[in-house]
mmCIF file of the N, C-alpha and C atoms, coordinates in Angstrom:
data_MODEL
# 
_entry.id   MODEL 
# 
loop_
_atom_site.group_PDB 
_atom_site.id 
_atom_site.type_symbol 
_atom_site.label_atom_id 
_atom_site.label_alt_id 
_atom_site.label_comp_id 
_atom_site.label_asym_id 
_atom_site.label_entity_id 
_atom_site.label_seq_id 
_atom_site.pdbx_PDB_ins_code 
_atom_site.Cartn_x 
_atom_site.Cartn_y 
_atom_site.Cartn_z 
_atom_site.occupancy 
_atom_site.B_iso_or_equiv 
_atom_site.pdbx_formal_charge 
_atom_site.auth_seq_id 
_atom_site.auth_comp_id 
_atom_site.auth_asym_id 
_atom_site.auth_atom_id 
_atom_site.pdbx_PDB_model_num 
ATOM 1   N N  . UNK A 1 1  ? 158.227 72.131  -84.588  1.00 0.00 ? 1  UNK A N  1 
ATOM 2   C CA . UNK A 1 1  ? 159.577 72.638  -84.595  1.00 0.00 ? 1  UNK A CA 1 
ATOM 3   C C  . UNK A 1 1  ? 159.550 74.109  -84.208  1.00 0.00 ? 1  UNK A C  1 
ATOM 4   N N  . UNK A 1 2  ? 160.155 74.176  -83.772  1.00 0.00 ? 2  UNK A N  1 
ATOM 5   C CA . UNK A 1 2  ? 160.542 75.615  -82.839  1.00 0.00 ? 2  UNK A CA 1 
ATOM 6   C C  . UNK A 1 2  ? 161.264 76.382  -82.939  1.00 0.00 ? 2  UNK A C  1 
ATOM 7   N N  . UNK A 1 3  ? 161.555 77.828  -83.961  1.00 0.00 ? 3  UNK A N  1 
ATOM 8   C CA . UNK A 1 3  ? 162.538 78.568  -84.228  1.00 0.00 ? 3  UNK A CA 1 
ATOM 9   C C  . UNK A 1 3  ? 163.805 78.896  -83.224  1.00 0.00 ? 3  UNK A C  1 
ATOM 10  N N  . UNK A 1 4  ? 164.660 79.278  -83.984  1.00 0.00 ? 4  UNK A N  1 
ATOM 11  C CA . UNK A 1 4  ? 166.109 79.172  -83.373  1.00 0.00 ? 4  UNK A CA 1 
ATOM 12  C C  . UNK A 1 4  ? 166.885 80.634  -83.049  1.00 0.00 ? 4  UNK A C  1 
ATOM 13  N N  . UNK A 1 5  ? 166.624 81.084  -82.109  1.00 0.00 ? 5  UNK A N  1 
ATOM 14  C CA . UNK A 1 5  ? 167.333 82.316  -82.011  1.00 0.00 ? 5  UNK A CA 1 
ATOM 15  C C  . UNK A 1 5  ? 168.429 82.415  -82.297  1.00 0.00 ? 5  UNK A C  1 
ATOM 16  N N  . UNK A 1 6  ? 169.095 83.659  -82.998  1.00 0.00 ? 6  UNK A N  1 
ATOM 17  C CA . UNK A 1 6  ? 170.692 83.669  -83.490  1.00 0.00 ? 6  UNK A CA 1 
ATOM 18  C C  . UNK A 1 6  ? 170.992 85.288  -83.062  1.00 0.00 ? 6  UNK A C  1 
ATOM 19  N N  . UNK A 1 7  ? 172.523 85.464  -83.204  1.00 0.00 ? 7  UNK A N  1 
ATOM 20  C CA . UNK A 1 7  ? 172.792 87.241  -83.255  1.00 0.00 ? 7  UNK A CA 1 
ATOM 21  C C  . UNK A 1 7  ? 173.937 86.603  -84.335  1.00 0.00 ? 7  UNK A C  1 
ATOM 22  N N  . UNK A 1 8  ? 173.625 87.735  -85.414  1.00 0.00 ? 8  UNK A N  1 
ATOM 23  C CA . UNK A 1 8  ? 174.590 88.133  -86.834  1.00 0.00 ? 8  UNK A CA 1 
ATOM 24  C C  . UNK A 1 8  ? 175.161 89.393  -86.397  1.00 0.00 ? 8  UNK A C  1 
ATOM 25  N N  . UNK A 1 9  ? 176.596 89.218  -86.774  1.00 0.00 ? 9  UNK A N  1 
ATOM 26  C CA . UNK A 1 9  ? 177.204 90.374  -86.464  1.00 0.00 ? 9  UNK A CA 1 
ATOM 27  C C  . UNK A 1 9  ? 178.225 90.838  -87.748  1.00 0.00 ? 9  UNK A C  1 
ATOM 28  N N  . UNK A 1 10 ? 177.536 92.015  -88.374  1.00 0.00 ? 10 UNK A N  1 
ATOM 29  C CA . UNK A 1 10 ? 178.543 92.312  -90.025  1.00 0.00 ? 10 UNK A CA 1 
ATOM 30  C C  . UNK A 1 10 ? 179.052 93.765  -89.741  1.00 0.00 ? 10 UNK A C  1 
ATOM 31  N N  . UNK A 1 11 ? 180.202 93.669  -90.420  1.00 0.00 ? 11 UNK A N  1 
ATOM 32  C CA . UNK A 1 11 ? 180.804 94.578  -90.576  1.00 0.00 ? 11 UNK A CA 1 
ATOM 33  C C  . UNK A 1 11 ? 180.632 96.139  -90.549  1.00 0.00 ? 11 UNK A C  1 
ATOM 34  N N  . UNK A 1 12 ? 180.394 97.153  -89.937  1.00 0.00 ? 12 UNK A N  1 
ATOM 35  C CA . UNK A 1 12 ? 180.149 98.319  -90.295  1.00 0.00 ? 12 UNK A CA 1 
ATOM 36  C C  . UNK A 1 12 ? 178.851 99.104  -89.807  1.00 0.00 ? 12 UNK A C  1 
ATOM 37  N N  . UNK A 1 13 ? 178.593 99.907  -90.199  1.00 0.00 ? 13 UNK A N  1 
ATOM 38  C CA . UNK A 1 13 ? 177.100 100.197 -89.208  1.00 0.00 ? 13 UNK A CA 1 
ATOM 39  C C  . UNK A 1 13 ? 176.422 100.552 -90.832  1.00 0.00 ? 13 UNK A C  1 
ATOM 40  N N  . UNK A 1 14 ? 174.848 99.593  -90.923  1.00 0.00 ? 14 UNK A N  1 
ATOM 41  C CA . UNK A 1 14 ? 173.702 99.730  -91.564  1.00 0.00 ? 14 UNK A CA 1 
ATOM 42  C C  . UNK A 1 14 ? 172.927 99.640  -91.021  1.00 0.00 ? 14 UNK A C  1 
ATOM 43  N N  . UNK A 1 15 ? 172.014 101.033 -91.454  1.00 0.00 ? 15 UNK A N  1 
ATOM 44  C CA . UNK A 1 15 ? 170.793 101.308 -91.239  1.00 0.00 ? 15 UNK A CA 1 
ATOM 45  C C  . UNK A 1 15 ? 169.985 100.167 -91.473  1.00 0.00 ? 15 UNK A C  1 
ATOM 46  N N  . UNK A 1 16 ? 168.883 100.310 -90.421  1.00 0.00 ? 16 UNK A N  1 
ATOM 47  C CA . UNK A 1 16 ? 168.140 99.049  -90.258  1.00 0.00 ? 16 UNK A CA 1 
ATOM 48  C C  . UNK A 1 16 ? 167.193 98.829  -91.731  1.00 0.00 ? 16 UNK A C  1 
ATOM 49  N N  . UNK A 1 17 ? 166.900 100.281 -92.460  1.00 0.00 ? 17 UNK A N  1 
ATOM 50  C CA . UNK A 1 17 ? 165.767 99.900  -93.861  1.00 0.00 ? 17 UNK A CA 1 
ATOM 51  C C  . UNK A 1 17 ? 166.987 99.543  -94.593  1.00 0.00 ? 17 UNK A C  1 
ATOM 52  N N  . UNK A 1 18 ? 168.057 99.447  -94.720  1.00 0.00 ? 18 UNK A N  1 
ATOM 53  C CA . UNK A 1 18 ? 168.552 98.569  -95.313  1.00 0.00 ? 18 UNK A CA 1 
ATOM 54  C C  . UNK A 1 18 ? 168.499 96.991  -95.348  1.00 0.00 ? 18 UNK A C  1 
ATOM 55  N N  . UNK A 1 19 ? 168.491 96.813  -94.243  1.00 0.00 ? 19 UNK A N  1 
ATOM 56  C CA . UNK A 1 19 ? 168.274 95.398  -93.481  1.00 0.00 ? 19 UNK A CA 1 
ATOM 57  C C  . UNK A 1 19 ? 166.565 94.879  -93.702  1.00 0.00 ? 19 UNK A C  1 
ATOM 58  N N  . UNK A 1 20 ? 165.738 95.567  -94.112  1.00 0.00 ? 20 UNK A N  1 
ATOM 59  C CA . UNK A 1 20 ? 163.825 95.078  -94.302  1.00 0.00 ? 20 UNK A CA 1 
ATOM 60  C C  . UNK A 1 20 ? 163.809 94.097  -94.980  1.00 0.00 ? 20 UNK A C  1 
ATOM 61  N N  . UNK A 1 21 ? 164.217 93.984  -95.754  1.00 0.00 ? 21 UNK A N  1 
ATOM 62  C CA . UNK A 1 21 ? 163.660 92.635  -96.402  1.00 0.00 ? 21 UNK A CA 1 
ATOM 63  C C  . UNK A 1 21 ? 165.104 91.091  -95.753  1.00 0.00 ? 21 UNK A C  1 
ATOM 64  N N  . UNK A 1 22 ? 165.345 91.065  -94.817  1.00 0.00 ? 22 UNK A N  1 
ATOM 65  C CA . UNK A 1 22 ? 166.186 90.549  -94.379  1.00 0.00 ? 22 UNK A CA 1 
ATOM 66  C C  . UNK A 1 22 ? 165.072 89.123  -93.706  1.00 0.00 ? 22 UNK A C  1 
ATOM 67  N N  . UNK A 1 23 ? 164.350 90.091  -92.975  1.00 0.00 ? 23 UNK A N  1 
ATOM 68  C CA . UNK A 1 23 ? 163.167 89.212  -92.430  1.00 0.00 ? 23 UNK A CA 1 
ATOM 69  C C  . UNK A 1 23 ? 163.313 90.217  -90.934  1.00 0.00 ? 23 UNK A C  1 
ATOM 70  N N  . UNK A 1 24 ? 162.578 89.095  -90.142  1.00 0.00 ? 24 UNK A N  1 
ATOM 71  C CA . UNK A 1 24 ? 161.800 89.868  -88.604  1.00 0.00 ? 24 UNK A CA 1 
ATOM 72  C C  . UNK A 1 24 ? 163.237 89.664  -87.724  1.00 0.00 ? 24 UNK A C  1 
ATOM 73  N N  . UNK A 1 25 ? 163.919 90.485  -87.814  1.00 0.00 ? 25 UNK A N  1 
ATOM 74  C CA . UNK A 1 25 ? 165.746 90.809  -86.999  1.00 0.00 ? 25 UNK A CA 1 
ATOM 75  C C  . UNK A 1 25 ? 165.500 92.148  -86.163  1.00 0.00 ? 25 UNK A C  1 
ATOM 76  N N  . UNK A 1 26 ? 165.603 92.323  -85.232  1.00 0.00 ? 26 UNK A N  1 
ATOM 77  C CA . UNK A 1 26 ? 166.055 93.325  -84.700  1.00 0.00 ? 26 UNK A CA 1 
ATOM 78  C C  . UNK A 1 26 ? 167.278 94.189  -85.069  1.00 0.00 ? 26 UNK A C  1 
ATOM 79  N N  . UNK A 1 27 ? 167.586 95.453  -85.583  1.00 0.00 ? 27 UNK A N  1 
ATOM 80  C CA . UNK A 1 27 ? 169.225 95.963  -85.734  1.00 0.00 ? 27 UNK A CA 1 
ATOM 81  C C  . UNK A 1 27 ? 169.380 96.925  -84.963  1.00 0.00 ? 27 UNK A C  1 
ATOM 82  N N  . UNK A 1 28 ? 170.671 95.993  -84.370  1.00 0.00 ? 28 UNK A N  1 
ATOM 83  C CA . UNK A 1 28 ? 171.134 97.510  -83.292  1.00 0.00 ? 28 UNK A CA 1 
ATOM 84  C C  . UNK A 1 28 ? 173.043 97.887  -84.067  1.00 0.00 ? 28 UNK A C  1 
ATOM 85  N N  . UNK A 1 29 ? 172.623 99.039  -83.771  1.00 0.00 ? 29 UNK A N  1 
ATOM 86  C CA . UNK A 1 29 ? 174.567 99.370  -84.455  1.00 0.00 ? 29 UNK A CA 1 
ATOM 87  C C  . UNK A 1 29 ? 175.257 99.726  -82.667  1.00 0.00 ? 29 UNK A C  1 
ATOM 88  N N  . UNK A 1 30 ? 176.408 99.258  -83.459  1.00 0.00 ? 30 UNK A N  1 
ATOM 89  C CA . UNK A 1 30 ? 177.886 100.093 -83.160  1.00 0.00 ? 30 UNK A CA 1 
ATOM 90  C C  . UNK A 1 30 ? 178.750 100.406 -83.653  1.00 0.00 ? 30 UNK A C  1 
ATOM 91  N N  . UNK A 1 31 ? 179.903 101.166 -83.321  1.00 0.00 ? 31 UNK A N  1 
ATOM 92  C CA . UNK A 1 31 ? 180.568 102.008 -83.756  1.00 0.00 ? 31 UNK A CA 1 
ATOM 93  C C  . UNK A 1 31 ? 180.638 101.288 -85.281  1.00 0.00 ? 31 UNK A C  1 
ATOM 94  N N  . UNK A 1 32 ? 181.538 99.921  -84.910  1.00 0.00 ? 32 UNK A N  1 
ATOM 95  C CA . UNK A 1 32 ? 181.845 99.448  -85.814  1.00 0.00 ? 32 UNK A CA 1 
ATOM 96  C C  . UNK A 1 32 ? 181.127 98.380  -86.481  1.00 0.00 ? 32 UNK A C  1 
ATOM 97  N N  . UNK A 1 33 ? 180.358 97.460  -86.005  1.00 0.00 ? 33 UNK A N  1 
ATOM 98  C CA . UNK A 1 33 ? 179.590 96.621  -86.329  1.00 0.00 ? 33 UNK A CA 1 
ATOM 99  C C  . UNK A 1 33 ? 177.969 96.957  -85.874  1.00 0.00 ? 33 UNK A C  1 
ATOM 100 N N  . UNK A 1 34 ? 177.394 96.234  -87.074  1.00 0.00 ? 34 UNK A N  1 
ATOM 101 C CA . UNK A 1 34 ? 175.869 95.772  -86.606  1.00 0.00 ? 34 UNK A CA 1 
ATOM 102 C C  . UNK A 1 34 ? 175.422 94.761  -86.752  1.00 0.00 ? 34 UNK A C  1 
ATOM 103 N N  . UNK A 1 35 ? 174.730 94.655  -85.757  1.00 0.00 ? 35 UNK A N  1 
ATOM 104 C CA . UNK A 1 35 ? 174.253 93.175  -85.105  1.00 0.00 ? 35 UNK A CA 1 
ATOM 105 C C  . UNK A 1 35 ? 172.439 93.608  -85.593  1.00 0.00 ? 35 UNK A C  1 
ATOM 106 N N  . UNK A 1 36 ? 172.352 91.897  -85.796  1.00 0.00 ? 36 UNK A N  1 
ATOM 107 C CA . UNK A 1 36 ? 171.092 91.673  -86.170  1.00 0.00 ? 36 UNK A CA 1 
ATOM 108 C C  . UNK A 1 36 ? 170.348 90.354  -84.894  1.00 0.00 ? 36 UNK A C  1 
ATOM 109 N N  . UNK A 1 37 ? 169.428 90.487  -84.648  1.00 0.00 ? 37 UNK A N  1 
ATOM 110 C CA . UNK A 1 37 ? 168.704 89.347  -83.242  1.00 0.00 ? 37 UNK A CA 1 
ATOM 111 C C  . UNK A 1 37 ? 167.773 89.020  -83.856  1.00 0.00 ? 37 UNK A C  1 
ATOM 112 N N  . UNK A 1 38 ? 167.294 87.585  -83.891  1.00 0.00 ? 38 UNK A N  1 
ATOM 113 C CA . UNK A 1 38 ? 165.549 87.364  -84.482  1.00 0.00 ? 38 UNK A CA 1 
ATOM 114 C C  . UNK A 1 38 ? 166.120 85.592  -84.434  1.00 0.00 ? 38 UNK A C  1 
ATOM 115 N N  . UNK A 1 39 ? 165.235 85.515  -85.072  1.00 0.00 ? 39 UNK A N  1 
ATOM 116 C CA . UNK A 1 39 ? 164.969 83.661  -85.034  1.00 0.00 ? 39 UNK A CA 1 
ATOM 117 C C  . UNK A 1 39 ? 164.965 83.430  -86.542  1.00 0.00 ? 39 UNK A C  1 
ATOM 118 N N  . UNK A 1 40 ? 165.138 82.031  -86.941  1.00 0.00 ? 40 UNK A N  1 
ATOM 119 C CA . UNK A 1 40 ? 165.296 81.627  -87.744  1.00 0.00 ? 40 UNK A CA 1 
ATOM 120 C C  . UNK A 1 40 ? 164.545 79.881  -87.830  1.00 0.00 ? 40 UNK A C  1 
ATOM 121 N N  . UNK A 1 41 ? 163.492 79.634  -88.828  1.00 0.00 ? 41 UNK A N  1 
ATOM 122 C CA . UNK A 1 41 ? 163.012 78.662  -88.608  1.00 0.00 ? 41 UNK A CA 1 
ATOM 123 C C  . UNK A 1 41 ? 163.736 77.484  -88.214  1.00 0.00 ? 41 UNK A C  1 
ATOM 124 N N  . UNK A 1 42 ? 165.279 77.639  -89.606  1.00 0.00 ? 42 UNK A N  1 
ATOM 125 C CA . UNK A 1 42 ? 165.955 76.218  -89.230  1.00 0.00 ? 42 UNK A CA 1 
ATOM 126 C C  . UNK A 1 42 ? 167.049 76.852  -90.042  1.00 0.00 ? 42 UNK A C  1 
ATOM 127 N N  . UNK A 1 43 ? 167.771 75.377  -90.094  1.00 0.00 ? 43 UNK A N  1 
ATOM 128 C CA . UNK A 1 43 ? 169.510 75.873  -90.842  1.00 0.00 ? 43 UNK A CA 1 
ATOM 129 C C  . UNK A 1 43 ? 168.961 76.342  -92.353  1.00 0.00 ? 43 UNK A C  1 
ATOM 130 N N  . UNK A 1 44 ? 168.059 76.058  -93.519  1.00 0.00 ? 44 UNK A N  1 
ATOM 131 C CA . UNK A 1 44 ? 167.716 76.753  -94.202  1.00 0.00 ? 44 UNK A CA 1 
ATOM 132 C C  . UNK A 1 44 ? 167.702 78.129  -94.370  1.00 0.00 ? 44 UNK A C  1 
ATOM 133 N N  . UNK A 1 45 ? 166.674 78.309  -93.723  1.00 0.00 ? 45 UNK A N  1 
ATOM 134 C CA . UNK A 1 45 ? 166.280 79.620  -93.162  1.00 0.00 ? 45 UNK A CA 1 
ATOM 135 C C  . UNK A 1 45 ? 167.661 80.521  -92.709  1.00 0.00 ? 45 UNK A C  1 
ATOM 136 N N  . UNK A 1 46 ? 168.179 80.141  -91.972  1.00 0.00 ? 46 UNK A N  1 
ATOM 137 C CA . UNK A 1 46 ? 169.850 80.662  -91.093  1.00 0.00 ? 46 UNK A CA 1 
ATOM 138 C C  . UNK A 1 46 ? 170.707 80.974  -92.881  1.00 0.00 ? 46 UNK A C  1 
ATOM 139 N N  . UNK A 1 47 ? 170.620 80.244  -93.801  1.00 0.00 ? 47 UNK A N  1 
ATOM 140 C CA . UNK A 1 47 ? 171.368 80.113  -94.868  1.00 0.00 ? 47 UNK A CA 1 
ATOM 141 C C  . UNK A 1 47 ? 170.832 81.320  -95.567  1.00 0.00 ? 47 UNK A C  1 
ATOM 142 N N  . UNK A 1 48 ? 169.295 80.993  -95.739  1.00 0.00 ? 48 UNK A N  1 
ATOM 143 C CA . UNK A 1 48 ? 169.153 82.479  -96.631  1.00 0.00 ? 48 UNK A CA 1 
ATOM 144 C C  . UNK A 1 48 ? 168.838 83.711  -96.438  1.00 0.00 ? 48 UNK A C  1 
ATOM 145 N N  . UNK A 1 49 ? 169.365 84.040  -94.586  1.00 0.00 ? 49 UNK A N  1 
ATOM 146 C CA . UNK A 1 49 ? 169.269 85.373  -94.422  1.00 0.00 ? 49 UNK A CA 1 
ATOM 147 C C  . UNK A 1 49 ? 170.720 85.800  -94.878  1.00 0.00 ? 49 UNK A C  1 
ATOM 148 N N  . UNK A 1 50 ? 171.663 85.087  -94.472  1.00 0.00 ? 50 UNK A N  1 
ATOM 149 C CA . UNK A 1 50 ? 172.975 84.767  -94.750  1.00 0.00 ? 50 UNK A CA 1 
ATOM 150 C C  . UNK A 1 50 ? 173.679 85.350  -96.103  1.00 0.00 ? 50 UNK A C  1 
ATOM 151 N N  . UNK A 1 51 ? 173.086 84.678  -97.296  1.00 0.00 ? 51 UNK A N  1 
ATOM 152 C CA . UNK A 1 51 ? 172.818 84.877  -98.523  1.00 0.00 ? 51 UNK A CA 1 
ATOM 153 C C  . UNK A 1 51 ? 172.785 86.597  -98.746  1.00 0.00 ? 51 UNK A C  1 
ATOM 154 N N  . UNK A 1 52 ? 171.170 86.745  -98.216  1.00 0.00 ? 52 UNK A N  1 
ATOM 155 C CA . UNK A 1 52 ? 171.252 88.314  -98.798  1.00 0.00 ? 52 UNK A CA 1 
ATOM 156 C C  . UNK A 1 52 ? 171.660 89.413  -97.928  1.00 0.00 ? 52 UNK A C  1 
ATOM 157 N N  . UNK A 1 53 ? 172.909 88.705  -96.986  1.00 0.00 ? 53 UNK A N  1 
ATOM 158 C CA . UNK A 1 53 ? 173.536 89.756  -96.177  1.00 0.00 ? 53 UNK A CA 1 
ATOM 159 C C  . UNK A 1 53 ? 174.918 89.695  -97.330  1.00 0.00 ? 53 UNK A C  1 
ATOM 160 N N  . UNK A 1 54 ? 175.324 88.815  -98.198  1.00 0.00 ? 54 UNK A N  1 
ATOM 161 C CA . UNK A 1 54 ? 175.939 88.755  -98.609  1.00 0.00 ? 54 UNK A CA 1 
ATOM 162 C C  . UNK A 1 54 ? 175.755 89.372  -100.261 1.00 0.00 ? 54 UNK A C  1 
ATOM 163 N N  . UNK A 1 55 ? 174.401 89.512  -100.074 1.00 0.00 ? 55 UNK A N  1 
ATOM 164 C CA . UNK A 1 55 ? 174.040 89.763  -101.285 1.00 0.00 ? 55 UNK A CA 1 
ATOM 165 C C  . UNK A 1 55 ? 174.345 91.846  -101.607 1.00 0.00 ? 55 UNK A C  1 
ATOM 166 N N  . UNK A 1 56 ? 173.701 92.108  -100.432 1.00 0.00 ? 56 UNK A N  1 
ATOM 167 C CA . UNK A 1 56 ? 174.155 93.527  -99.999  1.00 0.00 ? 56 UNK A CA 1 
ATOM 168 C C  . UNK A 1 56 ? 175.257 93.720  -99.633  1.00 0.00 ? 56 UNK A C  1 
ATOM 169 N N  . UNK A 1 57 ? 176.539 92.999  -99.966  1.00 0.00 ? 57 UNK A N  1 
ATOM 170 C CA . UNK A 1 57 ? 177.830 93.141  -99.947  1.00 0.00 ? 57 UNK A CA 1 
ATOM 171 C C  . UNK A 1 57 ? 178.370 93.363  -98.125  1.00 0.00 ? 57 UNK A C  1 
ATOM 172 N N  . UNK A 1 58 ? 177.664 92.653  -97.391  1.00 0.00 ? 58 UNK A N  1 
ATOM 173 C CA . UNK A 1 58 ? 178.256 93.135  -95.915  1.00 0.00 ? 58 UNK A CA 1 
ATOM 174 C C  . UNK A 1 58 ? 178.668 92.217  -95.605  1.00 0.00 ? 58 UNK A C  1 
ATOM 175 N N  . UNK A 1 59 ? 180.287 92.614  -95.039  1.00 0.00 ? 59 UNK A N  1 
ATOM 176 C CA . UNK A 1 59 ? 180.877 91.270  -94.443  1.00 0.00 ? 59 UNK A CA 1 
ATOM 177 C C  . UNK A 1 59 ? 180.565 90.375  -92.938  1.00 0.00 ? 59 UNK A C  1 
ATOM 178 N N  . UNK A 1 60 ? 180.548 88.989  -93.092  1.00 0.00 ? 60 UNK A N  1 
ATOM 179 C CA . UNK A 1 60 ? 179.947 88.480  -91.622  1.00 0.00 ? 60 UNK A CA 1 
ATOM 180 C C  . UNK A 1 60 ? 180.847 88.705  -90.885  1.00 0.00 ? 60 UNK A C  1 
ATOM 181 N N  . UNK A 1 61 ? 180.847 88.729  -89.710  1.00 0.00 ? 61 UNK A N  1 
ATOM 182 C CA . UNK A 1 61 ? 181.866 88.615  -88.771  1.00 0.00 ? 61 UNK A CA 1 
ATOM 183 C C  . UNK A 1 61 ? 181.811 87.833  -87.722  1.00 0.00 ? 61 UNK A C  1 
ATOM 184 N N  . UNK A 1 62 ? 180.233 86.992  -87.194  1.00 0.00 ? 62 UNK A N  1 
ATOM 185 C CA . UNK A 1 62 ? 179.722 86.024  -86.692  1.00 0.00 ? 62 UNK A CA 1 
ATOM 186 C C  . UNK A 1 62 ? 178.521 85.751  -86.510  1.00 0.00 ? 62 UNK A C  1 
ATOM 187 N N  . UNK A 1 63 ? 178.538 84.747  -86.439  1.00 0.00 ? 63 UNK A N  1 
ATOM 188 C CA . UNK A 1 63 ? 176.786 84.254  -86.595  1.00 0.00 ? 63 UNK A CA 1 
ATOM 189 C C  . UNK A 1 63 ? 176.768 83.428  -84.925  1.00 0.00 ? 63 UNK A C  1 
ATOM 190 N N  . UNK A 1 64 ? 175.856 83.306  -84.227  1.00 0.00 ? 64 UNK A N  1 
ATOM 191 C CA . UNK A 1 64 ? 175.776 82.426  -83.140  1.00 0.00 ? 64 UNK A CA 1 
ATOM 192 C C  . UNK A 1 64 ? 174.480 82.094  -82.934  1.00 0.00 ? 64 UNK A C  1 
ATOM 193 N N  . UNK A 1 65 ? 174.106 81.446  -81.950  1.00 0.00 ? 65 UNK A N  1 
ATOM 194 C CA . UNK A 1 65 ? 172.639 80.974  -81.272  1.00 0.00 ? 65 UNK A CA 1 
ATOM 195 C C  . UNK A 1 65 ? 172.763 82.277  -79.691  1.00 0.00 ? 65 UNK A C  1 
ATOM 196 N N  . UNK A 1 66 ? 171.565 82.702  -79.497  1.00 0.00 ? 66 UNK A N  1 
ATOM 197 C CA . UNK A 1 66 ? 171.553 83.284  -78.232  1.00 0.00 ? 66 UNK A CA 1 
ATOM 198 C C  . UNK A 1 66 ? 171.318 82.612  -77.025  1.00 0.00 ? 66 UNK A C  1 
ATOM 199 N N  . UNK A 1 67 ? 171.663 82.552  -75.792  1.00 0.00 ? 67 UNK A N  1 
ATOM 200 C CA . UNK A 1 67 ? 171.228 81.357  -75.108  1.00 0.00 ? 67 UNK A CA 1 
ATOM 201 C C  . UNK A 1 67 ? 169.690 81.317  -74.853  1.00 0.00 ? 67 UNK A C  1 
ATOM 202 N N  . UNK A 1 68 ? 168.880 81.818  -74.943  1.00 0.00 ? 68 UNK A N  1 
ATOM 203 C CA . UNK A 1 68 ? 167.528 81.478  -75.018  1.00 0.00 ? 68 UNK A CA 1 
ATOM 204 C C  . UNK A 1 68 ? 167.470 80.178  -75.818  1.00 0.00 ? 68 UNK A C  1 
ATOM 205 N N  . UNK A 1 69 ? 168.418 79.688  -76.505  1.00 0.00 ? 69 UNK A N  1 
ATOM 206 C CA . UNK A 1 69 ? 167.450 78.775  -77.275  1.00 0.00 ? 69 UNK A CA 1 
ATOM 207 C C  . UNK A 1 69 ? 168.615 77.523  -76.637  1.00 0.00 ? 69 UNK A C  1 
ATOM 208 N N  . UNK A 1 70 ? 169.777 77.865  -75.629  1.00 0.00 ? 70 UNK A N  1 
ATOM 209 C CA . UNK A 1 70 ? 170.149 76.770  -75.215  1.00 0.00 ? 70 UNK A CA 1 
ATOM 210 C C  . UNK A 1 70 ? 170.207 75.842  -74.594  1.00 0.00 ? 70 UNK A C  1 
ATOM 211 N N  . UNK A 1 71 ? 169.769 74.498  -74.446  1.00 0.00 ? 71 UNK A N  1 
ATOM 212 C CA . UNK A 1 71 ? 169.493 73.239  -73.252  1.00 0.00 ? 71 UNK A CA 1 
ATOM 213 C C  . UNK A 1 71 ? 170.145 72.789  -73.117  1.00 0.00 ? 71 UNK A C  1 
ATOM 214 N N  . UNK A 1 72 ? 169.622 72.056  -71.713  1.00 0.00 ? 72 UNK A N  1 
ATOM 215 C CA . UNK A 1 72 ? 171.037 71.539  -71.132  1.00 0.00 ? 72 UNK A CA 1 
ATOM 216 C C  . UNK A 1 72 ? 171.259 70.117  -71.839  1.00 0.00 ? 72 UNK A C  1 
ATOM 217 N N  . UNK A 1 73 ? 170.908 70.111  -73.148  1.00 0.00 ? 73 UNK A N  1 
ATOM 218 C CA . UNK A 1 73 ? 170.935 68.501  -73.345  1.00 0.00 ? 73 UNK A CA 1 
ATOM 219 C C  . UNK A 1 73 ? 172.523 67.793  -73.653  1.00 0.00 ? 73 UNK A C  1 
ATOM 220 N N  . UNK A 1 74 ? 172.764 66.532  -72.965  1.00 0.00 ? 74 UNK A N  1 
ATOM 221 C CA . UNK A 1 74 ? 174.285 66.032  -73.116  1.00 0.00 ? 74 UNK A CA 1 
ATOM 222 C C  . UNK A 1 74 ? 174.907 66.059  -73.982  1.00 0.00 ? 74 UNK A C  1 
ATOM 223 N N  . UNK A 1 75 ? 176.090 66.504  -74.382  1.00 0.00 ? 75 UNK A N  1 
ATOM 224 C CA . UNK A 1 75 ? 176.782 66.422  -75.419  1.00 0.00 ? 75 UNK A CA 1 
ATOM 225 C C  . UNK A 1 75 ? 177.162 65.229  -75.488  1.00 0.00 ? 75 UNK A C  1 
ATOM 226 N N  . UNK A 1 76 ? 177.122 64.373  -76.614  1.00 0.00 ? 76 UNK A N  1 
ATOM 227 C CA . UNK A 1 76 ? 178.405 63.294  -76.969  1.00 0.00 ? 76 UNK A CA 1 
ATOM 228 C C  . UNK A 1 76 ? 179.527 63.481  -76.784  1.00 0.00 ? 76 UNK A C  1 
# 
């Protein structure tokens, strides 16, 4: 199984040592939001970075997959 690239995007601009124990994310800010990039083993994993973004009181504002991790496989 093959980790899942995502970008988290919360509310506000935090410093990235805030974000360390988050796991292996990249943080980039802007004005208003910061975005986090990294992989995630699986929907578990996706849940409990999730968790302690919530845990540090920052609001989500979106979660997605990056297309690196998208195929062309058929939709139903």
């Amino acid at each position: 199984m093959t980790a899942t690239a995502f970008e988290i995007r919360v509310r506000g601009r935090v410093d990235a040592d805030s974000l360390a124990e988050i796991g292996d994310f990249d943080v980039t800010t802007a004005p208003e939001v910061t975005i986090l990039t990294g992989h995630a083993a699986d929907q578990v994993a996706l849940i409990g970075v999730l968790t302690q973004l919530r845990a540090l009181g920052l609001t989500l504002l979106e979660v997605r997959r990056t297309p690196e991790d998208l195929t062309d496989e058929a939709v139903d």
